[in-house]
Structure formats: C-alpha cells, structure tokens
N, C-alpha and C positions, 0 to 999 in steps of 0.2 A: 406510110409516112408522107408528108407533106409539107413546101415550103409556099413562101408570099416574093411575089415580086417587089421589085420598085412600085409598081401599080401599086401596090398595098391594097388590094383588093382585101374590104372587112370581112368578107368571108376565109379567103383563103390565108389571114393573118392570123384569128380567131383559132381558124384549124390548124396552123403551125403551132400556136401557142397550146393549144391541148394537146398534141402529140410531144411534148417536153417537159410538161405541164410536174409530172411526178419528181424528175429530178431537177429541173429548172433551178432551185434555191443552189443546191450543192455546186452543180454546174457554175453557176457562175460567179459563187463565190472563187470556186480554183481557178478561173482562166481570169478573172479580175487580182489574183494574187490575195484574196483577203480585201481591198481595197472597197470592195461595195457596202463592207460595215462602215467603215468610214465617212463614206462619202452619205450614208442615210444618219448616222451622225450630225456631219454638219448640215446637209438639209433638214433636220429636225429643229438646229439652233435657229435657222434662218427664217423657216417657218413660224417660229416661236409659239405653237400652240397654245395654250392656257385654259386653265378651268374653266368652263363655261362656255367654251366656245365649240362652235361646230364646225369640221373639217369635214373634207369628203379628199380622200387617196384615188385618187383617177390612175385607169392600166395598173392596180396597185399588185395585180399578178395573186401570190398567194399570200398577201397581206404582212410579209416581212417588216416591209416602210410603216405600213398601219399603225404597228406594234407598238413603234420606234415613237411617232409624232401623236401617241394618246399618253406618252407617259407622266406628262405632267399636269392627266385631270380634264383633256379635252374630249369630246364624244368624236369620235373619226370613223369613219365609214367606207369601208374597200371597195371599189368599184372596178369592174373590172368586164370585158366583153367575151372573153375566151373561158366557158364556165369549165374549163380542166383545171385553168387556176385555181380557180376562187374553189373547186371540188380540195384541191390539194392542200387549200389553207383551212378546210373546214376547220379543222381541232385547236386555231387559233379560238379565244376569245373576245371577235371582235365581230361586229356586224360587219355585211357585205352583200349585195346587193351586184345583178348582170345589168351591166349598163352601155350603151353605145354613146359615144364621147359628141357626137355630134347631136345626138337629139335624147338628151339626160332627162331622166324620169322622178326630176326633181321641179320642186315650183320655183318662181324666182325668187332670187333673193336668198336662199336657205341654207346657207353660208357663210362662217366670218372668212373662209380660204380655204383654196382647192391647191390640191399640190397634183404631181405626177413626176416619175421616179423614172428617169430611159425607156418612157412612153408613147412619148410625143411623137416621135418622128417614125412611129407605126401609125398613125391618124390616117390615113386618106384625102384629106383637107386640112391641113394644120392651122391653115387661118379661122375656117370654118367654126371648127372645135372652140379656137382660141375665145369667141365671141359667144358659144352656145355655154362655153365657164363662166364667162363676163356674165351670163345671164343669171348662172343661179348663186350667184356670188352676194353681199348685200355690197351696199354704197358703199367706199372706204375701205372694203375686203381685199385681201391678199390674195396673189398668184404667187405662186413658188414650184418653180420647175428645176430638177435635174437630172441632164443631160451630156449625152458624150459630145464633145466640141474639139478645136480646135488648138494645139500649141502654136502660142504666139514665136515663142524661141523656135529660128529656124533650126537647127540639128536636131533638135526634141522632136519637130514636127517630121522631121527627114524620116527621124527613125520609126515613128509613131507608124507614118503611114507605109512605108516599106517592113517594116517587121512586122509590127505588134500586130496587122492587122492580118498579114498571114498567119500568124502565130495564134490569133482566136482560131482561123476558120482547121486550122491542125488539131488545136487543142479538142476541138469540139467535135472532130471527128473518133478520137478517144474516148471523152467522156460525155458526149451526150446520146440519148436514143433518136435524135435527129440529126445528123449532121447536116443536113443540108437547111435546115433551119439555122445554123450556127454560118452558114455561107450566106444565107440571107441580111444575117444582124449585119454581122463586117461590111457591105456588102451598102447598107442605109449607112451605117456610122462612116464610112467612105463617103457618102453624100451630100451628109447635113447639113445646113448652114454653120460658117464660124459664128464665134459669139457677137459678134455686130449685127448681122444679119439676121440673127434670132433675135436680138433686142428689139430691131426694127420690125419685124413681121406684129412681135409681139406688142410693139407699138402702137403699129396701123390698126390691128383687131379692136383698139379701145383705150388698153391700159395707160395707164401713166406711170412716173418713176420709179419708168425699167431700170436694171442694173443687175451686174452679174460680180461675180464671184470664182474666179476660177481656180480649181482641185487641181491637185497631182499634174502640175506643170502646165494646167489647161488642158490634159484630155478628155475632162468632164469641166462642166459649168453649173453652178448652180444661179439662175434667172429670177430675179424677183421685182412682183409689179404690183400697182394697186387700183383699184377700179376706182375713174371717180366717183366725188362724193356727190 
C-alpha cells in the first residue's frame, strides 16, 4: 500500500490511486454521504455538454463523471494518470485514454471543454496544468472544474475543518483498502485554496469569466472559465 504526499509527487499519486482504484466509487460515495451524485449532477448542468461537441473528463478516475456529462449527446473522453482507475471503469461504455495533466497527448485545440471532478489539487503544478488545458481547448471553450473548497459561513467552516475532516480520514480507515491514502486526500482538502484563490490562480493561467458556484454550504465549488476567443 501506498500514499502521496503534499509534494504530490506523479508517481507516488498515480500509485496511491491504483492501490484504491477497485473500491474507490463505493468508498467515496459512503464517506461523501451520497453527495458526490450530486455534486457530478450539477457539474454536468454547468458544463452543459451538448451534441456535437467534444469533452475531455480530466483525473476522471473510473469514468463515473464521464458517464454523467455524455448524457446529452456529447463524445467525452476519460482521462486519467493512474491506469487502476481507468482498469476499474473498463466495463463502462465510454472511451478513455492514460493521460498526464501537464503534457496531454492531445493536439491543440481538440476541445469545445475540459472538466475535472476533485482532481485538481492532485496536479503537482496546478498552474502548469491549468495552461497545458488552455492548450487543447478551442478558442471560446469552457473550463469546468469541481472541487472541495471552502465554507464561507464561519460555524460551517469551524465544523467542516474540525470534524468532517477527521471523520474522512476514520471513515476511510473502515472502508477503504488504503487508508492511509484516505489520510493523504483530507490531508490536500485541508490545504487547498478557498474559492477566490482558485479563481485567481485560474485567472492568471489564461482564462477569463472565472466564477464559481458553491455546493453543500461551500464545501465543494464548482469553478467555471472560458478560454479567450
């Protein structure tokens, strides 16, 4: 068994993510409560993929989110670094491709929008990343990112980071075959920028009319930006 540091070293994130790879869906639907349907819900509206168009699911793991944002007609494509996942979603019906976030084995341009689903803040370079997306995005294309963030409401926020986040890395000592991977996620989700902060990063890499969205009192955000034209 194996976990990743802060460092986020791509190798030893990679191998975190195939050693949970098998139960990874189950898992964290039960230590999200159910809520991560939800939440690939409304990043699907946000997204708003449409027929004809080409998505690419970045970190899309075992293609759950994929599922979600082709349902109305778009070609979407799982991408993912850690091939335990993407071994775990074979029996989906969706293409998918091993792909590393910073140097994407895609041409420019070959995208109406890239999404990624509590991805991001496994990168190793998030700014880096944010700008190798910009690349294969077309002119006018969409960014749609969602990610665990910040509650604005201080009590929410009190309890969020005093509980909840003990309460993942518990939970996950139960129910995953890694726990110490489940000590790693809490552990980044403790770290992350709030949602201003990610707007702004997301800013500086390129995009333009950043704006977020925030889920379940703000412990997740969903981030949406558009390459200019």
């Amino acid at each position: 068994m194996s976990r990743a540091s802060l460092d986020k070293n791509p190798r030893e994130v990679a191998a975190m993510f195939d050693d949970v790879a098998s139960g990874y869906d189950r898992a964290n639907s039960f230590m999200t409560f159910g809520f991560d349907r939800r939440w690939r819900i409304t990043t699907g509206k946000v997204l708003d993929a449409r027929s004809g168009e080409k998505v690419l699911d970045l970190a899309a793991g075992t293609g759950v989110s994929t599922v979600e944002y082709s349902r109305n007609g778009a070609w979407c494509v799982a991408a993912d670094f850690s091939l335990g996942m993407l071994r775990s979603g074979k029996h989906r019906a969706i293409p998918m491709v091993a792909a590393d976030a910073l140097r994407l084995p895609f041409a420019d341009g070959s995208f109406d929008a890239v999404t990624i689903s509590f991805g991001l803040r496994n990168f190793v370079d998030t700014s880096a990343a944010l700008k190798e997306i910009a690349r294969v995005v077309k002119p006018g294309g969409r960014l749609v990112i969602c990610e665990v963030s910040t509650p604005p409401f201080g009590p929410i926020r009190f309890v969020h980071r005093t509980f909840l986040m003990r309460a993942l890395t518990w939970l996950g000592k139960r129910k995953s075959s890694n726990p110490d991977a489940y000590a790693y996620l809490a552990e980044s989700m403790a770290a992350w920028p709030n949602q201003r902060d990610l707007g702004e990063l997301i800013a500086g890499a390129g995009w333009q009319a950043v704006e977020w969205l925030n889920l379940t009192f703000g412990v997740v955000a969903v981030h949406r930006a558009v390459k200019p034209g």
